[in-house]
N, C-alpha and C positions, 0 to 999 in steps of 0.2 A: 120310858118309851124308846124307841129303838129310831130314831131322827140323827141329823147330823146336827142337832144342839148340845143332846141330852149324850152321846157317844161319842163325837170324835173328839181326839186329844187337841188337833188344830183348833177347834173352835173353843173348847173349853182354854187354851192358851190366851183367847183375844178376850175372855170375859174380863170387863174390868169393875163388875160391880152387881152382887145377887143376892137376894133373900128367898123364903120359903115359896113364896108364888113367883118371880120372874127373876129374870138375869139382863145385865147390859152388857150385849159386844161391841166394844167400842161407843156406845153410846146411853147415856139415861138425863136426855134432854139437859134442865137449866144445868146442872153440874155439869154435863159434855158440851152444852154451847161456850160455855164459861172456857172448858179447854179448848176447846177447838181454837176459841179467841185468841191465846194465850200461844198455842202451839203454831197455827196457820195464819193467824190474824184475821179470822172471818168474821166479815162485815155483818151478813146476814145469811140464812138456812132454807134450805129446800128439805120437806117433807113429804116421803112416801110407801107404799108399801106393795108389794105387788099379791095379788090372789088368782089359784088356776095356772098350769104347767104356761099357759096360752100366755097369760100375763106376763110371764117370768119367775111366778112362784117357783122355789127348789127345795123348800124343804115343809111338812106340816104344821109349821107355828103359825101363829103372827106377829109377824116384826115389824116394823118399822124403821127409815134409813133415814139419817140427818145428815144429811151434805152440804157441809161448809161452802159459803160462799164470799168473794172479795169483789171488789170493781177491776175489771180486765178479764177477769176467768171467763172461757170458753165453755159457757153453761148457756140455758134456757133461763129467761128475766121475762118471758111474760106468758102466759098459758093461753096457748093455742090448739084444743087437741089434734087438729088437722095438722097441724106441724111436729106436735112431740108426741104424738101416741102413733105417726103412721111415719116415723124417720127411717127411711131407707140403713141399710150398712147394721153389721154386728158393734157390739163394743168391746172395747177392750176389757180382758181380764188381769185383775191384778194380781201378781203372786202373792203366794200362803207367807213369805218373807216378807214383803213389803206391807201386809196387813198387819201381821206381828209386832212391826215396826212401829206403826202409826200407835196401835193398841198400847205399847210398848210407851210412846210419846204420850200418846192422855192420861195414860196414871201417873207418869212424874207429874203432872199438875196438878190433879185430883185431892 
């Protein structure tokens, strides 16, 4: 397929774990909670996935995002849609280096 999973060298760089049917970037659940533990000290995990350009989908897969959580982090702790599906402001992007990084970090503990 011609997607930015299956083509670009950046995203092929962050995979850290694949067989014949799927790949993990940066994440394939109990094994990447276990790092993430290990790397970040996360307490506990937010799961999500976005579908439709509208949502924030950007590319034709399905993925799914596991974002480490800790006590203090400036995150969402209780699901309000009125509050986290209509939050004003853009977010921040992370650079192609600093994902590398992370990606970079969860295999040395894998």
């Amino acid at each position: 397929m011609n997607c930015a999973f299956c083509v670009s060298q950046d995203i092929q760089a962050r995979i850290v774990i694949e067989n014949e049917t799927a790949l993990g970037i940066e994440q394939i659940r109990e094994k990447i909670k276990l790092a993430l533990k290990k790397v970040f000290g996360a307490e506990g995990f937010n799961y999500a996935w976005n579908e439709e350009v509208i949502g924030g989908q950007s590319v034709p897969h399905f993925h799914m995002h596991i974002v480490p959580r800790k006590a203090g982090d400036a995150g969402i702790y209780q699901y309000e849609p009125r509050e986290f599906l209509y939050r004003p402001g853009a977010r921040a992007v992370n650079s192609e280096e600093e994902i590398k990084n992370v990606a970079s970090l969860i295999k040395s503990v894998l």
